[in-house]
N, C-alpha and C positions, 0 to 999 in steps of 0.2 A: 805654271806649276806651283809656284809658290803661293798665289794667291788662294788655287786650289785647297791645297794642305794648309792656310789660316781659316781658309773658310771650313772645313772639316774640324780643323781646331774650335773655332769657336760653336759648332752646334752639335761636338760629339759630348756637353754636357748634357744637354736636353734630349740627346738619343739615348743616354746610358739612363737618363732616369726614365724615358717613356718604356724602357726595356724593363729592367726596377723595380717598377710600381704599376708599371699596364701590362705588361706581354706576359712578364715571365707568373705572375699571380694568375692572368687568364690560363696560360700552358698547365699550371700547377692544378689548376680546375675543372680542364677538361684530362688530364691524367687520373685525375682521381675518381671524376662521374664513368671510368671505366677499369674500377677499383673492386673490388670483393669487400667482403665487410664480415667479420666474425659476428656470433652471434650478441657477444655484449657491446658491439658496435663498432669496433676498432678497426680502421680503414687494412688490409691487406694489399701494402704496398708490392709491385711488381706483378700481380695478377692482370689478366686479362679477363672481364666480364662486364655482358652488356644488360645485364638485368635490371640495372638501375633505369636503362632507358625503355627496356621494355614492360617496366612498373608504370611507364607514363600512361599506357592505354591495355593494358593487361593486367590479371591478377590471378595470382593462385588458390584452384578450390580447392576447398580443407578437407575432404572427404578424397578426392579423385586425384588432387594434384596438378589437377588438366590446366592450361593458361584459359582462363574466360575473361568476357569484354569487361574493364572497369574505365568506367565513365566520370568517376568522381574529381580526379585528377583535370580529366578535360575540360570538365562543367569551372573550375575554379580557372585555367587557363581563359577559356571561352569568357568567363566573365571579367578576369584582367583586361581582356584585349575590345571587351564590348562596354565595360567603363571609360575605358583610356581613351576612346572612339568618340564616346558621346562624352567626355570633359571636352573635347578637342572643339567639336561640335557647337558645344554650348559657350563655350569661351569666343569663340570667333562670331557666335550669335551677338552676345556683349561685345564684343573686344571688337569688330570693326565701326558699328558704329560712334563709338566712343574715342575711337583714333582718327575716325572722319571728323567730328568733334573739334577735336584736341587740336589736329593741324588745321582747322581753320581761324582759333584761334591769333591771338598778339601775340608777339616771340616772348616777350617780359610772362604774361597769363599761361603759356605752353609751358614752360620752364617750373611755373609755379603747379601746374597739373600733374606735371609729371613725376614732380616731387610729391606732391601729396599721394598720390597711387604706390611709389615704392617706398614710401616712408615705414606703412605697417611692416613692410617684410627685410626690417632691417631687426627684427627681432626675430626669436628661436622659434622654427616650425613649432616645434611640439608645445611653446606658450603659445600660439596663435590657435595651433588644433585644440588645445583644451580651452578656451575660450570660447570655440564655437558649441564645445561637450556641455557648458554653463547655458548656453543660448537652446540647445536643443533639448535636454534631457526632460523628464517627467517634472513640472514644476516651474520650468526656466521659463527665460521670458516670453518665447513663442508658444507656449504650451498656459503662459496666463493670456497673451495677448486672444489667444483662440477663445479664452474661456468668455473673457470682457466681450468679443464682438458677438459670440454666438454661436462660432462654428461647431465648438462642439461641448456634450453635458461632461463627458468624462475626459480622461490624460488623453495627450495629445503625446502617442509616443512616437517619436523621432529618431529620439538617438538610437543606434545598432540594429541599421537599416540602410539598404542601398542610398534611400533618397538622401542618409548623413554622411554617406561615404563618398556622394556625388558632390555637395554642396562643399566639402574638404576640398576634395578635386578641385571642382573650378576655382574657388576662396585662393588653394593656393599655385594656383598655374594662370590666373590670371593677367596678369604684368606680362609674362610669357608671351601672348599671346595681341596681347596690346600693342608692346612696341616695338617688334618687324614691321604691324602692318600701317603705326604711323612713320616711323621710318621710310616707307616705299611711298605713302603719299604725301608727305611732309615736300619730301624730293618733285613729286609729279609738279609737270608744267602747266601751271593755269589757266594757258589759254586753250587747253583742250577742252577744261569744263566753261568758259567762256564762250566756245565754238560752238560747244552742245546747245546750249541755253539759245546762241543766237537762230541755231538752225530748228528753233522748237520743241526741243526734246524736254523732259520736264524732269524734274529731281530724282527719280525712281528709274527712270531709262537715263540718264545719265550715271547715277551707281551703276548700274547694268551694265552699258553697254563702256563706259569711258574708266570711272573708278577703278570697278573689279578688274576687269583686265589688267590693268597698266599696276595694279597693285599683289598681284598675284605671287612674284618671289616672296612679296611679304608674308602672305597667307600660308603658303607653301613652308616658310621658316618657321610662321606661328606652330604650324600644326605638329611641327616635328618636334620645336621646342615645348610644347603641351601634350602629346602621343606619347614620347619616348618615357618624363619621367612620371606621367600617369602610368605609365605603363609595369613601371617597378618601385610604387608608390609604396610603402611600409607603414608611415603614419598616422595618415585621415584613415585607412580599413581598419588599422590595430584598434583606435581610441573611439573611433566613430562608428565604424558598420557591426565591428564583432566577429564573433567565430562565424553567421551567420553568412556574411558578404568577404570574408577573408580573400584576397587576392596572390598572386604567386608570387610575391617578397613574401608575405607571412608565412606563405605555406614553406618558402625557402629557409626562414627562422626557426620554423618548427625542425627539419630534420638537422640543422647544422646543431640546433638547441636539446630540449625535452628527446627526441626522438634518438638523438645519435646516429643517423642514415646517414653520414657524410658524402657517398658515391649519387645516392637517390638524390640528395641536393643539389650537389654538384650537376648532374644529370639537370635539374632546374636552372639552374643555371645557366648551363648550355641554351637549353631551348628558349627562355629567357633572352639573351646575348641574340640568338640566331632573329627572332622577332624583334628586337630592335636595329639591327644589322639589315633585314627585310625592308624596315620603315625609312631605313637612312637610302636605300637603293632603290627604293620606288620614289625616295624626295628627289634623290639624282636623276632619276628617267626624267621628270616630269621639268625640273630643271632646265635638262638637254633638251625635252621638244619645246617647254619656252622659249630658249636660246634661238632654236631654229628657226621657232615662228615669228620672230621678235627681226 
């Protein structure tokens, strides 16, 4: 009993701040995205109203009043979650072979790789994003490098474009994505790809059949850890894609900001929270049938 009550002693500091700074700001959040809002914006505390959530795919005609389909909302969700998909995608295109790479390496030369790849990201996202803004914009250096080879007579525009807001993505979720999956083969046993090789298999059906498999927690963590904060990314879409490619953090900064719809953001929020909370529990299924199969 006593041990009990030291042991609550010691980690009811770290339950009173996950309550704090994580529960009681999420509770705060989803009370308000079912808040009323006055017309100068002002959240109407203690109301019941779901309008803010049914602005996600609804809107009111200005003539009739009648709720009709608005698709705009979803087009900008649709494309958060089909960014964050294909960063995930493309990073683990890079990012395994490059961790295949890395742990085949010397421990002394691993150590040294590893440092150079998280070296750039011990500086400020937003100096890293605007670095890429100089590389891409009208005039920068991929835009003369095009002119020099030939690709093309005129600008070569880039920046405030999906393809800038993708190249962000991956640029900064990269690492992410690299070190689970050398992690999980760093760890693998060698004489499984030893076994491969002797029983004729060749370099490609080895990845295939011996790598991927036995390295899959890793992939499985890459993905979550590059999905999720692809997913409510704020700074490659704000500096890089534009109003154009804006993703649902921006759109979430607009109503908390310029617009004043705090319930309607909130409401973002939510659905927000619910898709990443989706992605953490489809990582867990997939988890459990490794576990099983394993």
């Amino acid at each position: 009993m006593i041990a009990t009550n030291r042991s609550l002693a010691l980690v009811s500091p770290a339950i009173l701040l996950l309550i704090v700074l994580l529960a009681l700001p999420l509770a705060i959040i989803v009370v308000i995205s079912f808040c009323g809002r006055t017309d100068s914006g002002a959240v109407i505390w203690g109301s019941f109203d779901t309008s803010a959530y049914t602005s996600l795919v609804f809107d009111r005609d200005f003539l009739t009043d009648a709720l009709v389909w608005n698709t705009d909302y979803l087009a900008i969700l649709r494309r958060s979650i089909v960014l964050a998909a294909m960063t995930a995608v493309i990073t683990f295109i890079i990012g395994f072979p490059t961790a295949l790479w890395i742990s085949q390496q010397p421990a002394d030369r691993r150590n040294l790789i590893l440092l150079l790849i998280t070296v750039p990201f011990w500086a400020n996202q937003l100096v890293r994003i605007y670095s890429w803004m100089i590389l891409l914009r009208t005039g920068g250096v991929f835009d003369t490098l095009a002119h020099w080879v030939g690709l093309t007579d005129g600008s070569l525009n880039l920046l405030y474009t999906p393809f800038a807001t993708g190249i962000g993505l991956v640029y900064s979720n990269l690492p992410y994505m690299i070190l689970p999956i050398y992690v999980s083969l760093e760890k693998l046993d060698r004489r499984y790809i030893e076994a491969s090789f002797d029983l004729g298999a060749g370099r490609l059906l080895t990845v295939r059949r011996i790598l991927l498999p036995l390295s899959l927690p890793g992939i499985i963590g890459g993905f979550i850890l590059v999905f999720v904060p692809s997913l409510g990314s704020f700074i490659a879409p704000e500096l890089l894609g534009g109003a154009k490619t804006a993703m649902i953090a921006n759109l979430i900064q607009d109503q908390f900001g310029e617009l004043r719809n705090w319930p309607f953001g909130a409401a973002l929020s939510v659905a927000l929270l619910a898709m990443v909370f989706g992605s953490l529990a489809i990582r867990s299924l997939l988890a459990r049938r490794l576990w099983a199969m394993s």
